[in-house]
N, C-alpha and C positions, 0 to 999 in steps of 0.2 A: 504494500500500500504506500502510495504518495501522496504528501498533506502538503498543500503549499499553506504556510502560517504567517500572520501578518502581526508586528506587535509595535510599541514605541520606546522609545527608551528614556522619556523625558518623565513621566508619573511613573503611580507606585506599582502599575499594574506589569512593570518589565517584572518586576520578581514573579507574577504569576502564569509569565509568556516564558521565562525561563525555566519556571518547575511544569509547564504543558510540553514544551521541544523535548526536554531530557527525559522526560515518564516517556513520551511518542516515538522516541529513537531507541531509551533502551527498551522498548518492545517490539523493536526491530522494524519501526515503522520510517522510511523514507519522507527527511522533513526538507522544504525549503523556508527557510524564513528569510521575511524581509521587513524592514523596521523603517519607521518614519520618526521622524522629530530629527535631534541630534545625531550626527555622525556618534557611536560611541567613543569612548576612551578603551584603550587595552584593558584594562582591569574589570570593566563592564561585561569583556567577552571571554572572561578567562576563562569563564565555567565551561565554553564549547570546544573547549582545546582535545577533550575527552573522548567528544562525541563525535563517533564514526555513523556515518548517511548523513550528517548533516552540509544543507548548503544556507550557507548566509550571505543576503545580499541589502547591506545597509543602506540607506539614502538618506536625506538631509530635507523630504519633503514636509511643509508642517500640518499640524495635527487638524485637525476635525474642527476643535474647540477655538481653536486662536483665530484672533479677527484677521489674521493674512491668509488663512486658509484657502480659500474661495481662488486665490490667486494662483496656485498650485495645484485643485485638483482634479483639473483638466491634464495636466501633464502628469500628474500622480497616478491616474486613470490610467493614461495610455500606456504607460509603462507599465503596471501592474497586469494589465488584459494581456501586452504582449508577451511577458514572462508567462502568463499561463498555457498561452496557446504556445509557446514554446517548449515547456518541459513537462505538457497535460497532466498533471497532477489529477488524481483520482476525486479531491478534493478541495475545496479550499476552504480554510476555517479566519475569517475575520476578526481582528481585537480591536478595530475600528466599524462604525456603521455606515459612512459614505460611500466603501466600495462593494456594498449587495447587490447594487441593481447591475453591475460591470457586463456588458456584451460579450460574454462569456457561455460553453457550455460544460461547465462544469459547475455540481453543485457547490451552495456556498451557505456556512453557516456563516453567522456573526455572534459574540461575544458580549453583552452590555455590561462592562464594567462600570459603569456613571455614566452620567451625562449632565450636559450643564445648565437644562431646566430645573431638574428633581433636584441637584447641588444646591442652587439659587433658594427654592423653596424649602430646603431643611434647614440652610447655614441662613439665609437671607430672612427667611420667613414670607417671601410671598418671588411671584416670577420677574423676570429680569425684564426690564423695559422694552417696550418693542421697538425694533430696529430694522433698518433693513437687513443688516445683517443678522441678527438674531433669526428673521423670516429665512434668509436664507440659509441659514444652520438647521433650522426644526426643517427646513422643506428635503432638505440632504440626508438628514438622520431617519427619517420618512421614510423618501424612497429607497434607503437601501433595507429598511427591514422589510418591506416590501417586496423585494427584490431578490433576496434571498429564502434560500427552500427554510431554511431554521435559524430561528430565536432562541439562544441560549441566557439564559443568568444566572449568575451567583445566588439567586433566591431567589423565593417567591413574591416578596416583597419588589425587588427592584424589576421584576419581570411586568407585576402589575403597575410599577409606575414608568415605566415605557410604555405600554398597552395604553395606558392613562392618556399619555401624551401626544402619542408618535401614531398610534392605532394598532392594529394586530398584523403578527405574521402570520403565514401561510401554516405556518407550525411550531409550538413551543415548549420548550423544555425548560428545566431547573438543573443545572450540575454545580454542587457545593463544590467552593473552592477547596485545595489540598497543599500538602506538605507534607516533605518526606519526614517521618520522625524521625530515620538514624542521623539528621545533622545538627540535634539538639541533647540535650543530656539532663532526662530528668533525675537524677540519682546525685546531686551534689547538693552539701548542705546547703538550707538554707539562711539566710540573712533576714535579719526581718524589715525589710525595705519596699518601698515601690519605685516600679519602673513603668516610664511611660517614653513613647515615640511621635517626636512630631513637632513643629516649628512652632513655638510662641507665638510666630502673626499670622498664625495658618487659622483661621474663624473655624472651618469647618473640623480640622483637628481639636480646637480650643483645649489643649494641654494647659492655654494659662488657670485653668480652672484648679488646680494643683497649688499655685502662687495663692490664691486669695484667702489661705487658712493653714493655721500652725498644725501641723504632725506628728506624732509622738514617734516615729520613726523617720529616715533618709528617705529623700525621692530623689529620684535621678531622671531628669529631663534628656531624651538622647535627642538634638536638636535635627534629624533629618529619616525623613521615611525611609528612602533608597540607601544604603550603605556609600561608601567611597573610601578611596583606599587613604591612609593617613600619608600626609602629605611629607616628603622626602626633609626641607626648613620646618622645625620643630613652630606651628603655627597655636597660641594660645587660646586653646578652645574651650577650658573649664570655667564657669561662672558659677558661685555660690548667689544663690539672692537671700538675705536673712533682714529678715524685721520681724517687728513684734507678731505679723500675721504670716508669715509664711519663712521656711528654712528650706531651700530648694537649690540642689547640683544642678544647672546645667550645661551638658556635653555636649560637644562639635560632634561632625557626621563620626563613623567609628565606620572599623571594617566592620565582614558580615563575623568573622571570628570573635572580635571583642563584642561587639552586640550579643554573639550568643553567650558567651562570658554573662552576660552579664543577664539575661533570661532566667540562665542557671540558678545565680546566687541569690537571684531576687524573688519574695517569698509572694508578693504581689504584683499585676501586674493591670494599670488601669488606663481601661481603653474609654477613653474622653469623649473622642470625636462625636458630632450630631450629623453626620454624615458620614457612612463605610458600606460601600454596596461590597469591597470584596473581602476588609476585615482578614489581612497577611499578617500582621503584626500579633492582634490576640493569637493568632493562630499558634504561631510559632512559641509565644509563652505558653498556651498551654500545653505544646509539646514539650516545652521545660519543666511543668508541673508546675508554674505557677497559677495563685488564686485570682479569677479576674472577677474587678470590680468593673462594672460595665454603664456607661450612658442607658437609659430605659428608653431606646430608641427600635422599632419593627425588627429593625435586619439583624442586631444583636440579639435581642429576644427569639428570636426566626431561627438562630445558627446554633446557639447556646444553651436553649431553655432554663431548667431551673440549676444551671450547671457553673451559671456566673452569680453575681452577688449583684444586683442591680442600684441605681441610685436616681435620684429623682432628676427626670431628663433636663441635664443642660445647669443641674445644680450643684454649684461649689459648696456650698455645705451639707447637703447629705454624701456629696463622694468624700468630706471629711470625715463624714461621722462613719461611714463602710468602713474607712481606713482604718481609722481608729478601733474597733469592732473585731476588726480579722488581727490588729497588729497585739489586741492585748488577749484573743483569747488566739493558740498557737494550733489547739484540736480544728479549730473551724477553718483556721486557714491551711491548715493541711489539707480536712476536706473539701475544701471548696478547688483547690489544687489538684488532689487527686478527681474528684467527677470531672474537670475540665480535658487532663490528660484524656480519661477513657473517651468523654464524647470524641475531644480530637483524633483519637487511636481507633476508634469505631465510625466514624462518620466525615471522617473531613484531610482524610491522609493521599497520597496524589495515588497511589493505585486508584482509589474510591476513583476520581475524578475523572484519570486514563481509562478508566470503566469504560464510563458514562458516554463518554467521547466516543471511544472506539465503539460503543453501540451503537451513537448516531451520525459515526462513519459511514459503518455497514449498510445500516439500511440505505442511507442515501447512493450510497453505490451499486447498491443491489435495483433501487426503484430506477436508477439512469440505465444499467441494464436492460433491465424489461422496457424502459420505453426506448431505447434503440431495436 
């Protein structure tokens, strides 16, 4: 089988374009991938240096979301349809929604990682202004769900608020995102601290909800979603913030090693954000056994059940007082650590997901089949 894959490298979603290639290759599946946004950096593509069938073909075209877009994807088009009709891929699976409608005869799923209405309306509180361009965004992300044989999403939730929006595909599916456990290590003591990921002026992360209330334990703020390699000139990236209301580490980007380092040690791990259609980050701490305290937001509820410890949506003082609750009794935050490990070890590991996939590989190749 040949999957031609499409991913970006500028959001947080490469990390789930990179755990989709390497489940697809190592099960001996024929991948091309081709990436838009930034040219990567070496260290971006170290992970593919392993992986045999794969072909990677980078470009510098921009994304979907940004307001140059529209400039580009007319030539992002033709280049993409010709690459297919070139090396006919059995397949092709989208992590962008402009190119579903492509003049192409192969099938094509797409991906919905976010988009930048339902964004606007969680982080914003109501839709982005009307624009010409905004019309021509919604009229793009339209046609290509449209366009394409299947609608995939990281849940049920963000499935329905595309449908919401964009209208319905032809066929839709739910495949919970995954991670491999063996690159995490729940078995090291732990500290009794929290860990959170995500940039202080990020609104829909809003980590600063951590800052506005004292702790009886260490938080460590890790300042960037995407990992990046530590920089060769020793760059000063540690900020303490300490006042009467908050005592809070925060840390510059970190590799993917020391971030997991630090999954390990930490006994909490609290996912803020009021926007996470793919939610990488909880992931990954509950493959470290940590306890998540979680936003009381659909998608978290959706992924986690009663497996996180919830706090009143968007509220800095009830995520204080959770904190507080798991850091002084040690029984609760064990188990709230362990339920989250099993749900991730049972329901959200990248096999699960390379499933899910290769089931709606098949069929689509099987239905192009019968109608030739």
């Amino acid at each position: 089988m040949h999957v031609l894959v499409t991913g970006d490298t500028v959001s947080g979603s490469w990390t789930y374009v990179r755990e989709l290639v390497t489940g697809l290759v190592t099960r001996g599946v024929h991948v091309t991938l081709v990436t838009f946004g930034d040219i990567p950096l070496p260290h971006q593509t170290a992970w593919m240096d392993t992986l045999f069938g794969l072909d990677y073909r980078p470009t510098a075209f921009r994304l979907e979301w940004m307001h140059e877009a529209e400039q580009d994807l007319h030539e992002a088009s033709l280049l993409l349809a010709s690459l297919i009709r070139e090396l006919k891929p059995d397949v092709v699976h989208l992590n962008q929604f402009c190119y579903g409608d492509l003049p192409v005869e192969v099938p094509r799923i797409i991906t919905a990682h976010g988009d930048l209405i339902s964004w606007s309306e969680a982080v914003e509180g109501y839709r982005p202004r009307a624009t010409r361009w905004l019309q021509w965004y919604h009229d793009a992300v339209a046609r290509g769900i449209r366009g394409a044989e299947v609608l995939v999403a990281p849940s049920t939730w963000m499935l329905d608020s595309v449908r919401r929006l964009y209208g319905r595909a032809a066929r839709e599916e739910v495949v919970y995102p995954g991670r491999n456990p063996i690159f995490f290590n729940p078995y090291v003591s732990k500290e009794n601290s929290v860990l959170a990921v995500g940039r202080l002026t990020d609104a829909g992360k809003q980590v600063f909800l951590l800052t506005q209330h004292l702790h009886p334990v260490s938080v460590c703020i890790v300042g960037a979603e995407q990992t990046v390699p530590v920089a060769q000139v020793a760059i000063r990236a540690d900020v303490k913030v300490a006042t009467e209301q908050a005592n809070v580490a925060i840390r510059g980007p970190l590799t993917d090693a020391q971030l997991r380092a630090l999954y390990s040690k930490s006994s909490i791990y609290a996912a803020t954000p009021r926007y996470e259609p793919l939610g990488i980050p909880p992931l990954e701490a509950a493959f470290s056994r940590c306890a998540i305290v979680a936003n009381d937001i659909p998608s978290f509820r959706e992924i986690w059940g009663d497996t996180a410890l919830y706090f009143r949506t968007n509220d800095a003082g009830s995520l204080a007082e959770n904190i507080r609750q798991l850091s002084c009794d040690p029984e609760m935050c064990r188990a709230y650590g362990n339920m989250a490990y099993a749900r991730a070890r049972e329901r959200l590991t990248t096999k699960r997901m390379i499933d899910g996939y290769l089931q709606i590989y098949r069929s689509l190749i099987s239905a192009n089949i019968e109608a030739a």
